[in-house]
C-alpha positions as CSV (number, residue, x, y, z in Angstrom):
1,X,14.3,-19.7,13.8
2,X,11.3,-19.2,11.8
3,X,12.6,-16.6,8.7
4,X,9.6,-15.2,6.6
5,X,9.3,-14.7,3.1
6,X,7.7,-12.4,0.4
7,X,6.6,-13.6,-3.0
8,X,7.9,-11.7,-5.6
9,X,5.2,-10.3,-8.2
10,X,5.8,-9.0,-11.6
11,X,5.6,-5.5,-12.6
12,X,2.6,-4.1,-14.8
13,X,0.4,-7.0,-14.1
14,X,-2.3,-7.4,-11.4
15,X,-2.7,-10.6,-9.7
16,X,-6.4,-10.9,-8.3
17,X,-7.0,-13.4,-5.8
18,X,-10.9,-13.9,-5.3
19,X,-12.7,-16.1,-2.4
20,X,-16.1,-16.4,-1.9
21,X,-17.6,-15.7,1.9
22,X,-20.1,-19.2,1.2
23,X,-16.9,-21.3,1.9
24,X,-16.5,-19.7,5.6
25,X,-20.2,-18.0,6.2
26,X,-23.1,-18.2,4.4
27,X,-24.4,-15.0,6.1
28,X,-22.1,-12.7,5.5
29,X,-23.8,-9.8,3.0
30,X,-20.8,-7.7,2.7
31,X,-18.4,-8.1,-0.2
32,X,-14.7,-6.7,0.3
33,X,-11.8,-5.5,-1.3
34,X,-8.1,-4.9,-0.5
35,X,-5.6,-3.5,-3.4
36,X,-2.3,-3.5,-2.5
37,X,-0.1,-1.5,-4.8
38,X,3.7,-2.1,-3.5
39,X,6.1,0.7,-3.5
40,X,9.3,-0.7,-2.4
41,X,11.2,-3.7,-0.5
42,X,14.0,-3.9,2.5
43,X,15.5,-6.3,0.7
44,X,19.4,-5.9,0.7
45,X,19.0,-3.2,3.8
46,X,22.8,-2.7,4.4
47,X,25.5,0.1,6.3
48,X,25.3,1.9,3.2
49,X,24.3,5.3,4.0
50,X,23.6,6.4,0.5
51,X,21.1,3.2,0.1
52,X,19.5,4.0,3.3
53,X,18.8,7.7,2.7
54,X,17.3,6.5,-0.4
55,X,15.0,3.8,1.3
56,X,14.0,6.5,3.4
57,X,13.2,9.1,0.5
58,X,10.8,6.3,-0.9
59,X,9.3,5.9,2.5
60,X,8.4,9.3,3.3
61,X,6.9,9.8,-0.5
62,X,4.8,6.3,0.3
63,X,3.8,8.3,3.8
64,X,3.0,11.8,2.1
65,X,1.0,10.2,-0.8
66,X,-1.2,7.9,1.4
67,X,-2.2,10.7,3.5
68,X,-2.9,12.4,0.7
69,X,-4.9,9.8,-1.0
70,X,-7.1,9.2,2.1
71,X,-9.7,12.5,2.4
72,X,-10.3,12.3,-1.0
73,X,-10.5,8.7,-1.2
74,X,-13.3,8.6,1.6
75,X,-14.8,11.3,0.4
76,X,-15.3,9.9,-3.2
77,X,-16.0,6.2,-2.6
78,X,-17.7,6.8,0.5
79,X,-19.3,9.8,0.5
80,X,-20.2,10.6,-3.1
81,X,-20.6,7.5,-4.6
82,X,-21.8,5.7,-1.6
83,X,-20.0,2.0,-2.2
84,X,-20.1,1.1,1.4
85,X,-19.4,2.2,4.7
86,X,-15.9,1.2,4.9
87,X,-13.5,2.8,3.0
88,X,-9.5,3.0,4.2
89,X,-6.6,3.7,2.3
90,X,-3.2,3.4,4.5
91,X,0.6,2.6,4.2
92,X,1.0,-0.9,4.8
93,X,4.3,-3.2,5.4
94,X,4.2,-6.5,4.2
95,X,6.6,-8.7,7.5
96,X,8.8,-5.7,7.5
97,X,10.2,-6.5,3.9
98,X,7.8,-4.8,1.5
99,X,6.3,-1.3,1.7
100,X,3.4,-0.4,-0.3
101,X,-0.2,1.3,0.0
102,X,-3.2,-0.3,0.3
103,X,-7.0,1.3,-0.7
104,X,-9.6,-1.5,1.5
105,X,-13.5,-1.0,0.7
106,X,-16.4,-2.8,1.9
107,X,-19.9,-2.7,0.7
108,X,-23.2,-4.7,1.3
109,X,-24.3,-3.8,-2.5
110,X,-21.7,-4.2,-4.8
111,X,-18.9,-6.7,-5.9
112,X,-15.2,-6.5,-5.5
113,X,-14.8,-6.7,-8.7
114,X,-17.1,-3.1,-9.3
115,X,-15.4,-2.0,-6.5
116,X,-11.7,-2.5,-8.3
117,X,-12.9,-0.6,-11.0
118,X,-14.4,2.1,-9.1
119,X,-10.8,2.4,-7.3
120,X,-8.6,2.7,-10.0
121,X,-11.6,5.4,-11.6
122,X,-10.5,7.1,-8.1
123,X,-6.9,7.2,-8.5
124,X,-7.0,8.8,-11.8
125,X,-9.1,11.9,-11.5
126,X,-7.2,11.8,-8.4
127,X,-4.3,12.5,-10.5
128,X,-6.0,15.5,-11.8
129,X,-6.9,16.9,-8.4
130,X,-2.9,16.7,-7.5
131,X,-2.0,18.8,-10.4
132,X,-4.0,21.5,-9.2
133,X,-1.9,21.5,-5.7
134,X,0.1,24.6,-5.0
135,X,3.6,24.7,-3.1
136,X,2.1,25.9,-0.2
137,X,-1.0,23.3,0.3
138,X,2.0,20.8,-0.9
139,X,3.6,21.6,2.5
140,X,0.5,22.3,4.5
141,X,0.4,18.1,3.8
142,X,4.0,17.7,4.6
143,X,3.5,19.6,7.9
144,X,0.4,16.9,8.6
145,X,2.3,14.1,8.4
146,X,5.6,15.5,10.3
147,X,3.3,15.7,13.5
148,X,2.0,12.4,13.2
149,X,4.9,10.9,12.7
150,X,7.4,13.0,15.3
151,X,3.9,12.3,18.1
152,X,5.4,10.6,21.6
153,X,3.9,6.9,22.3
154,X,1.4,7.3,24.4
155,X,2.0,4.6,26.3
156,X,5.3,2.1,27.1
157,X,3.7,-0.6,24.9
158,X,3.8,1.5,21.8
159,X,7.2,2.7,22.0
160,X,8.5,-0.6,22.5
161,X,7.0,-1.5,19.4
162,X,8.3,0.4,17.3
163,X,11.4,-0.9,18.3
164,X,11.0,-4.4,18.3
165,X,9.4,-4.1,15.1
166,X,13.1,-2.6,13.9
167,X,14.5,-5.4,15.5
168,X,12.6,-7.9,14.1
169,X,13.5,-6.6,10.5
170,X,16.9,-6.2,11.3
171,X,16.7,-2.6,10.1
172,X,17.8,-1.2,13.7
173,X,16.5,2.2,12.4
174,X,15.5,3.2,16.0
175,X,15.2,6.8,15.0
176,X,13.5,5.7,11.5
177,X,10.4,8.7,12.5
178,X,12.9,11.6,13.0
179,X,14.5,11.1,9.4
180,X,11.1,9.9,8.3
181,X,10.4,13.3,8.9
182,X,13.5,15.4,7.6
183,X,13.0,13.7,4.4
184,X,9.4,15.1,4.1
185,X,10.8,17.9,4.2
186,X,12.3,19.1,0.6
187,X,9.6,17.0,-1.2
188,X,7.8,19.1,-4.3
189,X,5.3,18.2,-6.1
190,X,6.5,16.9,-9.1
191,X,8.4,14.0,-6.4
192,X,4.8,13.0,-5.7
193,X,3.7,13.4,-9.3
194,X,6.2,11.3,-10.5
195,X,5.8,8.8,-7.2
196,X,2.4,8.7,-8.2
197,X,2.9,7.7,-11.5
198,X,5.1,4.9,-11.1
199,X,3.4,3.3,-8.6
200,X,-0.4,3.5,-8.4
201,X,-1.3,4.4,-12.0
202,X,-2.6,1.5,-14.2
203,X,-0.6,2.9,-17.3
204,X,3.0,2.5,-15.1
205,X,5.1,-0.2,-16.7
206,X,6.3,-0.4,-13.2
207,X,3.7,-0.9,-10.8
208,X,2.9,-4.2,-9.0
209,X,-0.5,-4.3,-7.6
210,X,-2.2,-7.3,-5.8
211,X,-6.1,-7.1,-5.2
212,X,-7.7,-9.8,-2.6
213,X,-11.6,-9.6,-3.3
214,X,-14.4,-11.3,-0.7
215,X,-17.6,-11.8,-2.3
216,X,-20.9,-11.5,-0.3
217,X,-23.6,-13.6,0.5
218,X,-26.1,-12.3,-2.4
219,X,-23.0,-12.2,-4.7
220,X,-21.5,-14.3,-7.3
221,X,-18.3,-14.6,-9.3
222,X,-18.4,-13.0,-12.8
223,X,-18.1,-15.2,-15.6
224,X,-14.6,-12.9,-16.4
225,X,-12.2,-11.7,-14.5
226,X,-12.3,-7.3,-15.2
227,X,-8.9,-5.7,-15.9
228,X,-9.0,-2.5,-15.2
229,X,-7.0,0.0,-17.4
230,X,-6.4,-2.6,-19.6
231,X,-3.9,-4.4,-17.4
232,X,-2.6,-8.1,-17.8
233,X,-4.9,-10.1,-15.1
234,X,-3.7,-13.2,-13.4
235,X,-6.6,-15.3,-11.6
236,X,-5.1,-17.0,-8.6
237,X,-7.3,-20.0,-8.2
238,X,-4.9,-21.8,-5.0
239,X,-2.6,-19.4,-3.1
240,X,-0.5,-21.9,-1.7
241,X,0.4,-23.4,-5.6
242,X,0.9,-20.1,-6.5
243,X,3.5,-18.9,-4.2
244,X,5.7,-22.3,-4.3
245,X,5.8,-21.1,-7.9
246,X,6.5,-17.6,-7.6
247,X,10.4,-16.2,-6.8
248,X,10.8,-15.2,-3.1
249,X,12.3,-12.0,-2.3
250,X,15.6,-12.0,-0.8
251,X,16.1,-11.2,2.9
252,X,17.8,-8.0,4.2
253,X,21.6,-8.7,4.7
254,X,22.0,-6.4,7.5
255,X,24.1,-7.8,10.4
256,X,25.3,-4.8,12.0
257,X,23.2,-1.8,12.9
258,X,23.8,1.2,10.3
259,X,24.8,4.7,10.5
260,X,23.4,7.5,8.4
């Protein structure tokens, strides 16, 4: 059996892996970016109902704060400062052991490295547009995601795989949405302040952020590597050297399916 693993990264450093699109196709005008700031691991998943319940918690903040982030995040990137036409920001799960959100732009005119910049710009004065969010739009948000997440499949082949997916992770959460959604429920916004600030904010301590960057045809490499907000940068030149030399996250324990 096949087991997958996770790299462990460092908190309060960004690790910036860089390619350039001449080394797969020479045409290709658009540069990309993918920043992936992680929020939380399955690792040690167990019976324990207290460690599950708080799992959960961290999930539905990860859940509330990405939809918040993505209106705003389209409509500055995209719309105001016109970077390119894709912009995406999501919740994304690393092989079912890492949770984290990820903010993916694509333009034809600038570089990734502009584009980093330009996002973490974003999630700052984004910062100051949360502080201005009463209790009532605070649940108007919460209410959003609730539907989303309590919506039937809409067919058999999506309901199945949401369960396979839990069996594949050994999380046997087969009811994950319903308490997805009763932990949205009691959330404030000073959870989501502080979420925010631990996790997305280039001034956390605690924040692990991983930025892939493609660079287009009429672009080139700068002769430095930016850091936004000041942050330690490592340059990863080989990803194969890198993650034989990196710690590997340990694998959820679970062996029996848990109870909350």
């Amino acid at each position: 059996m096949i087991i997958t693993r996770v790299v462990s990264l460092q908190a309060g450093l960004q690790y910036t892996y860089r390619q350039h699109c001449l080394r797969f196709n020479r045409n290709e005008e658009n540069s990309a970016i993918e920043n992936i700031y992680i929020v939380n691991d399955y690792a040690g998943y167990s019976t324990s109902s207290s460690l599950i319940q708080s799992q959960i918690h961290s999930e539905a903040l990860t859940e509330l704060v990405a939809h918040l982030l993505s209106e705003p995040a389209f409509d500055q990137l995209r719309t105001k400062e016109q970077l390119g036409y894709i912009v995406f920001t999501g919740v994304k799960n690393i092989n079912s052991l890492v949770l984290a959100i990820h903010i993916i732009v694509q333009s034809n005119h600038k570089d990734p490295q502009y584009l980093d910049e330009r996002i973490e710009d974003f999630l700052i004065s984004f910062k100051e547009l949360l502080l201005q969010y009463t209790p009532e739009m605070v649940q108007e948000n919460i209410l959003a995601v609730k539907d989303r997440l309590l919506e039937k499949p809409k067919n058999l082949n999506e309901g199945s795989r949401n369960f396979w997916s839990e069996i594949k992770a050994r999380t046997y959460l087969f009811g994950r949405e319903k308490l997805l959604a009763e932990a949205l429920t009691p959330l404030t916004l000073k959870d989501i302040m502080e979420f925010y600030d631990t996790y997305l904010l280039s001034s956390s301590s605690s924040r692990q952020k991983f930025s892939s960057q493609c660079f287009g045809a009429k672009t080139r490499y700068p002769s430095t590597v930016s850091s936004p907000g000041n942050v330690p940068t490592i340059l990863i030149d080989e990803p194969n050297i890198f993650k034989r030399k990196q710690p590997m996250k340990s694998l959820p324990l679970l062996t029996q399916k848990p109870s909350v």
